[in-house]
Kinemage of the C-alpha trace (Angstrom):
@kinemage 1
@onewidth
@group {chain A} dominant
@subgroup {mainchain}
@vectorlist {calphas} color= white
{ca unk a 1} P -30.786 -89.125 -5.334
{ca unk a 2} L -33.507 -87.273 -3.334
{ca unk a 3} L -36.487 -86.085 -5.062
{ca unk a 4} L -36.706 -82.064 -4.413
{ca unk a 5} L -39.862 -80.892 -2.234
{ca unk a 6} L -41.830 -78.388 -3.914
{ca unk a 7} L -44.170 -75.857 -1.817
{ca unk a 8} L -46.930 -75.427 -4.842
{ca unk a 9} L -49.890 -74.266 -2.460
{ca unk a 10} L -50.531 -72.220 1.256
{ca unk a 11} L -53.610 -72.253 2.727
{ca unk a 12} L -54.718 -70.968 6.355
{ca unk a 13} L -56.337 -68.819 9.040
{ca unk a 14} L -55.392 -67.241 11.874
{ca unk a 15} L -56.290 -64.165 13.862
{ca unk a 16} L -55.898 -61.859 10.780
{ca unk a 17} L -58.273 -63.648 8.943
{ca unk a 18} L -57.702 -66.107 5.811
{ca unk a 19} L -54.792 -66.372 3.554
{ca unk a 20} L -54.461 -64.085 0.484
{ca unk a 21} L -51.973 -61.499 -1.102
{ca unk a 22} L -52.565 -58.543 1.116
{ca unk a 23} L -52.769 -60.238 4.373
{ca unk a 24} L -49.338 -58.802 5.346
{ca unk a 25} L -50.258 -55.194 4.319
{ca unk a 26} L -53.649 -55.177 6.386
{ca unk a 27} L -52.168 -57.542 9.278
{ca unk a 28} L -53.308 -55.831 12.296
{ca unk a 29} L -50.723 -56.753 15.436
{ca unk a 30} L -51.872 -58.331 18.542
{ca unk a 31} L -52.372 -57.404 22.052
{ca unk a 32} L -54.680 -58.881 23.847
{ca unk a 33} L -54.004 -62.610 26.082
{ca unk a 34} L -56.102 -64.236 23.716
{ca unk a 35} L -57.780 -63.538 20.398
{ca unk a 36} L -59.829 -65.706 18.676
{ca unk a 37} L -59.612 -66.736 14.817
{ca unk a 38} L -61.000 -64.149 12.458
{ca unk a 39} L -63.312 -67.171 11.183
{ca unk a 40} L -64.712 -66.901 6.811
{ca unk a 41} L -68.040 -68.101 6.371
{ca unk a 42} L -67.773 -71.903 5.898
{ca unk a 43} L -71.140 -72.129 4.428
{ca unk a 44} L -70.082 -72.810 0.860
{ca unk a 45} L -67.523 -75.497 1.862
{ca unk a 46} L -69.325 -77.338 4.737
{ca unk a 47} L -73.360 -78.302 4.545
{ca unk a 48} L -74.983 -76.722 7.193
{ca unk a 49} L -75.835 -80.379 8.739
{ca unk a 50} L -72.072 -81.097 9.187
{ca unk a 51} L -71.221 -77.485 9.932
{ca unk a 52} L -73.099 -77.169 13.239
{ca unk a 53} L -71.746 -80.597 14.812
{ca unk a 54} L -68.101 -79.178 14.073
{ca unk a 55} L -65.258 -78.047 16.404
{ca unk a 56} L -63.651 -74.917 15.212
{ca unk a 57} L -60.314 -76.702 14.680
{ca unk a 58} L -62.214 -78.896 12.251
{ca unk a 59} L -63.755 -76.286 10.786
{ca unk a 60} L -60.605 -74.460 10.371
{ca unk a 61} L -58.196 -77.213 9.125
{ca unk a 62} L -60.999 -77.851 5.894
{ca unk a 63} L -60.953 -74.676 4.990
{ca unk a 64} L -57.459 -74.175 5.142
{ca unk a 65} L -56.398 -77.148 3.280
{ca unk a 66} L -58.588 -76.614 0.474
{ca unk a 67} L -57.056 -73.485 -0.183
{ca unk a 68} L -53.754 -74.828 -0.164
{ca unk a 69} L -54.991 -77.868 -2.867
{ca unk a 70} L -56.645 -75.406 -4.936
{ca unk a 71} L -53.763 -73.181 -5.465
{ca unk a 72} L -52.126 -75.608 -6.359
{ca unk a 73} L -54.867 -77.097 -8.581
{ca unk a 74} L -54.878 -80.722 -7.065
{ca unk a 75} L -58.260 -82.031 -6.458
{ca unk a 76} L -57.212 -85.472 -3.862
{ca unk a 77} L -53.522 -85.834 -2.274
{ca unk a 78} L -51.738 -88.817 -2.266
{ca unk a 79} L -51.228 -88.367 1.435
{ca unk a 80} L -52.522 -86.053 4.201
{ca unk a 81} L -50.403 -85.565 7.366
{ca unk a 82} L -51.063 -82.778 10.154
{ca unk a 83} L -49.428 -82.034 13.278
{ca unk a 84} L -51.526 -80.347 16.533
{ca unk a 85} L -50.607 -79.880 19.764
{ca unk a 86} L -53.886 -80.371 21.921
{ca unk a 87} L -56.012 -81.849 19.311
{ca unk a 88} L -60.206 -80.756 19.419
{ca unk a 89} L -60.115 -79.240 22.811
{ca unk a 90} L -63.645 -78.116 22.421
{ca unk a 91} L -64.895 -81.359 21.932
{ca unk a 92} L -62.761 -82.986 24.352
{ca unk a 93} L -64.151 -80.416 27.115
{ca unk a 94} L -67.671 -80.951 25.987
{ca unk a 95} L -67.521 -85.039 27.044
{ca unk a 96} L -65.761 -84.355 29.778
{ca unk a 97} L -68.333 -81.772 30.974
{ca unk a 98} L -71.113 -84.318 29.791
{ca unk a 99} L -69.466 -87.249 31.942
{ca unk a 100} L -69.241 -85.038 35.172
{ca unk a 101} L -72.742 -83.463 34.467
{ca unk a 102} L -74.657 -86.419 33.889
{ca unk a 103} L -72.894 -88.498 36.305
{ca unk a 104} L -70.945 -90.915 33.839
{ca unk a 105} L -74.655 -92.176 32.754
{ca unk a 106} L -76.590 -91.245 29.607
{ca unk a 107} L -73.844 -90.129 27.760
{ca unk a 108} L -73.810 -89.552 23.803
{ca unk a 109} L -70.359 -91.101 21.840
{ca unk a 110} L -70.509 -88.179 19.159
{ca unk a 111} L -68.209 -85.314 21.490
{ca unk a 112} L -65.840 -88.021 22.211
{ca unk a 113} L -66.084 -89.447 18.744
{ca unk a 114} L -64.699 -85.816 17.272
{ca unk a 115} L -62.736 -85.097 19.899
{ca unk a 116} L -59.857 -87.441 18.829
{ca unk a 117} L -56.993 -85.084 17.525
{ca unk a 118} L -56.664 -87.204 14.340
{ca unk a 119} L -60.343 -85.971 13.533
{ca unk a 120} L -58.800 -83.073 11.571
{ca unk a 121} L -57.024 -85.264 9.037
{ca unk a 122} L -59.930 -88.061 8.979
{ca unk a 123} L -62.712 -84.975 7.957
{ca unk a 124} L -60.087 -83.842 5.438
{ca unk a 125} L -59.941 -87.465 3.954
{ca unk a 126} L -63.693 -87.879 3.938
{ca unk a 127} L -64.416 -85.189 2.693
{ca unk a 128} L -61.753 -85.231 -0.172
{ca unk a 129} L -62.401 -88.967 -0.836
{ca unk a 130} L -58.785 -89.400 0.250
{ca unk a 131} L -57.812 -93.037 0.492
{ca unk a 132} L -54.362 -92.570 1.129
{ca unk a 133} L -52.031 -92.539 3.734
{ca unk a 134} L -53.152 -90.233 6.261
{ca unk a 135} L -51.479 -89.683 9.407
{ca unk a 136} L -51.754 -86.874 12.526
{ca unk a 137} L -48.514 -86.146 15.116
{ca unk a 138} L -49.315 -84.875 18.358
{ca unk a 139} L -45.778 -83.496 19.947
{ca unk a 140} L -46.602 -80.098 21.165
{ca unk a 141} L -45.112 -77.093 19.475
{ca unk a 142} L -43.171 -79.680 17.144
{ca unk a 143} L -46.384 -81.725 16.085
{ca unk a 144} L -46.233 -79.216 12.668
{ca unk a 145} L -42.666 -80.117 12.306
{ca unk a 146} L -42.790 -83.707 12.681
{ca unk a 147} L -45.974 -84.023 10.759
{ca unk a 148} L -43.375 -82.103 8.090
{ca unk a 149} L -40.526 -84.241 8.340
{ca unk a 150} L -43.012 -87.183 7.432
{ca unk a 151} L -44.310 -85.169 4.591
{ca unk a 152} L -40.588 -84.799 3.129
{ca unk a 153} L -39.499 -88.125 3.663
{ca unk a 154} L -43.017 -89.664 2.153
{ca unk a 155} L -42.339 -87.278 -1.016
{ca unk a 156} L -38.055 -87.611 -1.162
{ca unk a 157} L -38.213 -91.722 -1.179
{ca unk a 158} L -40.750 -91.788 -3.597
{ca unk a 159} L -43.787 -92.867 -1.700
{ca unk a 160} L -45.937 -90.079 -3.297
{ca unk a 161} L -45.762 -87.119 -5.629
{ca unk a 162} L -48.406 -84.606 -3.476
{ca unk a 163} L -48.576 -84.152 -0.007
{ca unk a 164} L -51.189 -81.809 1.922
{ca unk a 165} L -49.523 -81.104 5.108
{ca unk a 166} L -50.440 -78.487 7.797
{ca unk a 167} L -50.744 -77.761 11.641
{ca unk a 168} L -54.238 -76.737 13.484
{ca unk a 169} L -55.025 -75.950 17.059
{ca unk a 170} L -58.070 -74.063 18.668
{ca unk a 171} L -59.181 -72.275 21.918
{ca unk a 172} L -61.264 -73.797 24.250
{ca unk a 173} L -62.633 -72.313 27.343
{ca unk a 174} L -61.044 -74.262 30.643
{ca unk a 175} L -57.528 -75.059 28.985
{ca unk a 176} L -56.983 -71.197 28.260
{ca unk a 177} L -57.599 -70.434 32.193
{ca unk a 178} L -55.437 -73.257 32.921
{ca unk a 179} L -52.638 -72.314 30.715
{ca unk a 180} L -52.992 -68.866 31.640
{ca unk a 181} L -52.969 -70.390 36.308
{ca unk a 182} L -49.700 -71.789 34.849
{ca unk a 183} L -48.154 -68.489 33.145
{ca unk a 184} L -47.959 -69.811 29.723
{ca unk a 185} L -50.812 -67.114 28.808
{ca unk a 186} L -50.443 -63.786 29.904
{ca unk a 187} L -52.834 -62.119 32.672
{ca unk a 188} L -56.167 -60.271 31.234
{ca unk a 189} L -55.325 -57.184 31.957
{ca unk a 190} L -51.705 -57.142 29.889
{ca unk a 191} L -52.382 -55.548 26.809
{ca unk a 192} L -48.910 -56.083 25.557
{ca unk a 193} L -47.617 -56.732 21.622
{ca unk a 194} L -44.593 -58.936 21.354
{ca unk a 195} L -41.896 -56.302 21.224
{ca unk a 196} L -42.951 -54.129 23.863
{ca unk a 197} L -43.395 -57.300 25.956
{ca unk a 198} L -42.322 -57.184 29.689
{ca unk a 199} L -43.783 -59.895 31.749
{ca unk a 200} L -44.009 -63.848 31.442
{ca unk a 201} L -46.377 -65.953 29.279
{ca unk a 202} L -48.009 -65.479 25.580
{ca unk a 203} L -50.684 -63.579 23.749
{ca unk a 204} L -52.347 -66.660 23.092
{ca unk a 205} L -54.563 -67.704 19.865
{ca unk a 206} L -55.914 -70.251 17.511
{ca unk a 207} L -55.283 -71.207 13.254
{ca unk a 208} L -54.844 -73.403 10.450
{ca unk a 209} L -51.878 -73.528 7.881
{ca unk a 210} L -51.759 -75.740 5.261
{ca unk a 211} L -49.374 -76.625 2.908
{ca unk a 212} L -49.238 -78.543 -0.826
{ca unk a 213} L -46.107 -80.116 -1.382
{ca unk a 214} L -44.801 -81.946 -4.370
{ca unk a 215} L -42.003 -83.588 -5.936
{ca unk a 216} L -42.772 -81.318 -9.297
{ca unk a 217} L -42.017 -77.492 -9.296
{ca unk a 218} L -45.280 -75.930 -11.087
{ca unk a 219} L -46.439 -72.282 -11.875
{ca unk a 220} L -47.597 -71.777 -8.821
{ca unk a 221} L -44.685 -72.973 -6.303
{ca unk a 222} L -43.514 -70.776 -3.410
{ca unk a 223} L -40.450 -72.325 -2.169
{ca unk a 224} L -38.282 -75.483 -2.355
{ca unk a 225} L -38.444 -76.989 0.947
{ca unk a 226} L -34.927 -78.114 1.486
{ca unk a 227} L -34.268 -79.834 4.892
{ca unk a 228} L -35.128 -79.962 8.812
{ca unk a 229} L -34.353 -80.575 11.822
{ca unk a 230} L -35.706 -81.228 15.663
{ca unk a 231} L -34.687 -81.007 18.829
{ca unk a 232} L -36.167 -81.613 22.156
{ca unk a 233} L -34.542 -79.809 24.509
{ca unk a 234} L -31.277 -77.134 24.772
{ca unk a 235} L -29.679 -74.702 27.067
{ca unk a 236} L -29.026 -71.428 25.606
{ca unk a 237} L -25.550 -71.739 24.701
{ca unk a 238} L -25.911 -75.231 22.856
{ca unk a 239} L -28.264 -73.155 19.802
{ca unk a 240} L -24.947 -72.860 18.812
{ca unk a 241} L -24.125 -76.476 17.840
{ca unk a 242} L -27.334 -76.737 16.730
{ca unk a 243} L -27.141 -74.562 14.272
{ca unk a 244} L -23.727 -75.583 13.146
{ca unk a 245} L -24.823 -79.017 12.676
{ca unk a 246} L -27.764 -78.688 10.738
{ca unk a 247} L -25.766 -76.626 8.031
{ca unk a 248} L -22.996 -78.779 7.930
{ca unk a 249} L -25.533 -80.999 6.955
{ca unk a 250} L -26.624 -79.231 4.101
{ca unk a 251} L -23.116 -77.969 3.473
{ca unk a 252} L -23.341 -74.824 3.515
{ca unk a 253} L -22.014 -71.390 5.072
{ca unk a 254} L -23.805 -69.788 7.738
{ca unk a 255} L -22.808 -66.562 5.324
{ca unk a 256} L -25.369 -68.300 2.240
{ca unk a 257} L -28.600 -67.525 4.397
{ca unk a 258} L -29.867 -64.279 3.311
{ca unk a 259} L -32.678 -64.082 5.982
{ca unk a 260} L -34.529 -65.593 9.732
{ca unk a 261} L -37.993 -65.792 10.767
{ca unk a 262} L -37.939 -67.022 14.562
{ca unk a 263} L -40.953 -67.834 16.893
{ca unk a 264} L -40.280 -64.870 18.912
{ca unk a 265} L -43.770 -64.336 20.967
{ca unk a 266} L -43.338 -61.853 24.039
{ca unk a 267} L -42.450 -64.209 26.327
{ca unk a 268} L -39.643 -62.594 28.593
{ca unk a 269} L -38.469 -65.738 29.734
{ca unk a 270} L -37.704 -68.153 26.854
{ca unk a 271} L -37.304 -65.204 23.607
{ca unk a 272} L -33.488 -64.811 24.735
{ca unk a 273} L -33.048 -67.862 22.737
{ca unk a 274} L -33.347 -66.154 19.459
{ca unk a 275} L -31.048 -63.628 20.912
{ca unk a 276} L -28.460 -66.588 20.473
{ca unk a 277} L -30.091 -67.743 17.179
{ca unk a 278} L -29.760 -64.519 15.484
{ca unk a 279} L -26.281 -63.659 16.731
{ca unk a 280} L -24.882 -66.000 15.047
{ca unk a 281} L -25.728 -64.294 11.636
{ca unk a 282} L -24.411 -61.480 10.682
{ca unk a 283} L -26.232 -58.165 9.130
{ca unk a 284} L -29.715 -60.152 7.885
{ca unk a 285} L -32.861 -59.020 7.897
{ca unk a 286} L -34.611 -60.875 11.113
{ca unk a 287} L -38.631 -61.626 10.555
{ca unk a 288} L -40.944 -62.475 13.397
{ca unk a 289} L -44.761 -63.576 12.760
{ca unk a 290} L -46.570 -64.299 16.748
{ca unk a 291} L -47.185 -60.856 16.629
{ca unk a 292} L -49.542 -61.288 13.795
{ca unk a 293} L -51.212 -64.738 14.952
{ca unk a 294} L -50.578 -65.242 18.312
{ca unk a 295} L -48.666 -68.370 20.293
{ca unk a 296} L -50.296 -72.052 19.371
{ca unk a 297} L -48.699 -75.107 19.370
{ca unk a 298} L -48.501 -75.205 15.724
{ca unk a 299} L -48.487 -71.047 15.029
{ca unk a 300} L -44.730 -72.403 13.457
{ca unk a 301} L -46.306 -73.336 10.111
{ca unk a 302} L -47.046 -70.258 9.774
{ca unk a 303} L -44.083 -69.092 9.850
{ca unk a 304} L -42.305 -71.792 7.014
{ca unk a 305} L -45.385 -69.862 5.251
{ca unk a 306} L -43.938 -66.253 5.966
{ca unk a 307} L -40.351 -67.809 4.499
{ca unk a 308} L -42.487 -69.627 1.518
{ca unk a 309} L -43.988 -66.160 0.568
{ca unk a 310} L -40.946 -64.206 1.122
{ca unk a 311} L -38.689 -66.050 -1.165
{ca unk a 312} L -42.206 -66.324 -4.171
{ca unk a 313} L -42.313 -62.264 -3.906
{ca unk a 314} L -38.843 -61.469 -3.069
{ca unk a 315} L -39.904 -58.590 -1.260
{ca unk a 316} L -40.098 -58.450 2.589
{ca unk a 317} L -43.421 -56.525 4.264
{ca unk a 318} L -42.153 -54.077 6.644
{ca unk a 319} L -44.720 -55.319 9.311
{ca unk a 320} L -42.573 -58.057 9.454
{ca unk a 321} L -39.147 -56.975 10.322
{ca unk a 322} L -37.630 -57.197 13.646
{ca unk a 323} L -34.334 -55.678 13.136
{ca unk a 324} L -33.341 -52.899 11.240
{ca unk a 325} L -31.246 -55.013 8.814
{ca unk a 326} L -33.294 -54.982 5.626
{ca unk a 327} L -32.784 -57.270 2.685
{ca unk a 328} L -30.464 -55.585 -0.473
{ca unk a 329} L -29.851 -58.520 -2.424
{ca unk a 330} L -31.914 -61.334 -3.752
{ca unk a 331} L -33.110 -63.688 -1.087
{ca unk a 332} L -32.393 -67.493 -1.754
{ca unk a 333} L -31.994 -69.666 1.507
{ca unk a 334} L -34.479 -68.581 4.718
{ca unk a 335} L -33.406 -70.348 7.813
{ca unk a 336} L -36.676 -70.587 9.882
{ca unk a 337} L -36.079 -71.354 13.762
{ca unk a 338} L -38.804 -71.957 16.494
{ca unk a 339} L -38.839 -73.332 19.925
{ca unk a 340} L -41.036 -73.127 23.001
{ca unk a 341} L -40.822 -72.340 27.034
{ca unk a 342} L -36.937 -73.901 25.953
{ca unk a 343} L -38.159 -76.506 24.703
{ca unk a 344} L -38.870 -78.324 21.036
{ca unk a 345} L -36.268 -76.844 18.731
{ca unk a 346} L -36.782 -76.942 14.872
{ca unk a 347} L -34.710 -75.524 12.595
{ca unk a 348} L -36.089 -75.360 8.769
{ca unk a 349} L -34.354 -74.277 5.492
{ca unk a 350} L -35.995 -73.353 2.412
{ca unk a 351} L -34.940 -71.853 -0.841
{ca unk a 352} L -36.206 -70.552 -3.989
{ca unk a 353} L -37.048 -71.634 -6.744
């Protein structure tokens, strides 16, 4: 028999700052085409040496997952696994900029070095003494998912009894203008939030979540994390069969989940696929997140945290709603659902404790 998965720690940051218990009550809803991470000070987590040769995606992944350890009290996990999109962008930009500047001569290794999108999970590990497995997936707006799928197969066959698991991605100068030439960003001058949205493309921004999972429910656990599922690509009308198989996989009624939180990020285009999601349940409460931390590849782990917290306080934050169904019963299974431009479909269930 499968060993239950245990969420026993939530760590991150994002564009309304750092984790904690009245994030949700102060959460301040976005508008601009790009906001930056509201950034702690990392002085009393990173020396100052290390601190200024760091990419803010580094910066913000170490952070992040040692909140999520020490909440729930482990000092090393067995294994650390994290998904990102684009990987250290900054970094990345900086060698290429150095290779065109200096005319591919002189060049120093230590921007391409940390520019390597695994460098998130090897600074972790260092910096942890982590010897363990340790593993990064880079499949765009499913790398969170499928470093999570890892994370609950590693744990469910036995392989290790704590896993810290979490997504990163950050801004960096000449990919935001190219995203936003393409129309995945919206245009400077849109000051739009997600559900007054009328034109193409994202409010786009950067973050960290980070997740503690175990095998052993403890004082401190959030959620069970039951099941999920990917998918690469669907039309509209196949959510449908999607959906259906993933809960006759778990055996269950569509009528036994007693709330959503969907991906939903302004984009006119590609949002009419939770239309279809969410029409398939009937009168539930229907939570939405991008509005509070921006579109990134991996802005989806934050939402399995909005579900995490949800079911912990079994109360629902108004700034959260997207319908005007609102919960009246205990909440027990959240179906989350997130895809992108159409693309990378993930469905994941989680219930409480």
């Amino acid at each position: 028999m499968s060993e239950k998965v245990y969420i026993n720690g939530i760590g991150a940051l994002s564009s309304q700052g750092q984790w904690h218990h009245d994030l949700f009550r102060e959460a301040k809803e976005l508008s601009r085409a790009v906001t930056p991470v509201n950034a702690p000070s990392y002085k009393g987590l990173i020396a100052p040496g290390m601190l200024r040769r760091m990419s803010s995606g580094v910066k913000m992944g170490i952070y992040a997952s040692q909140q999520a350890l020490d909440e729930a009290s482990i000092s090393i996990p067995e294994a650390i696994i994290t998904g990102t999109g684009l990987g250290c962008l900054i970094d990345s930009e900086k060698f290429l900029h150095g290779v065109l500047d200096n005319q591919e001569e002189f060049l120093t290794p230590t921007a391409f070095i940390q520019s390597t999108h695994n460098t998130v999970a090897a600074q972790i590990a260092l910096r942890l003494g982590c010897n363990g497995y340790n593993f990064t997936y880079v499949h765009r707006s499913v790398s969170f998912e499928s470093a999570l799928l890892d994370a609950l197969m590693q744990l469910q066959d036995d392989q290790a009894s704590t896993v810290l698991v979490g997504g990163v991605d950050e801004i960096s100068p000449h990919t935001y203008r190219l995203l936003q030439l393409a129309g995945q960003i919206k245009q400077n001058d849109r000051n739009e939030r997600v559900k007054n949205s009328e034109s193409i493309g994202v409010n786009y921004a950067e973050g960290a979540t980070f997740f503690t999972l175990s095998t052993l429910r403890t004082q401190t656990s959030y959620a069970q994390l039951v099941d999920l599922t990917l998918q690469h690509e669907l039309n509209k009308e196949e959510v449908t069969v999607l959906v259906a198989d993933f809960m006759a996989r778990q055996d269950r009624d569509h009528q036994l989940i007693d709330a959503l939180v969907v991906g939903i990020n302004g984009d006119c285009q590609y949002d009419g696929y939770y239309d279809e999601f969410s029409r398939l349940f009937d009168n539930i409460p229907v939570l939405y997140y991008k509005h509070l931390t921006g579109q990134y590849d991996t802005a989806s782990a934050f939402g399995l945290a909005v579900a995490a917290r949800v079911l912990k306080e079994q109360e629902i934050p108004e700034v959260l709603y997207w319908n005007s169904d609102r919960a009246t019963t205990g909440l027990r299974n959240i179906l989350v659902y997130n895809q992108f431009n159409g693309k990378d479909h993930s469905l994941t269930l989680v219930r409480v404790c």
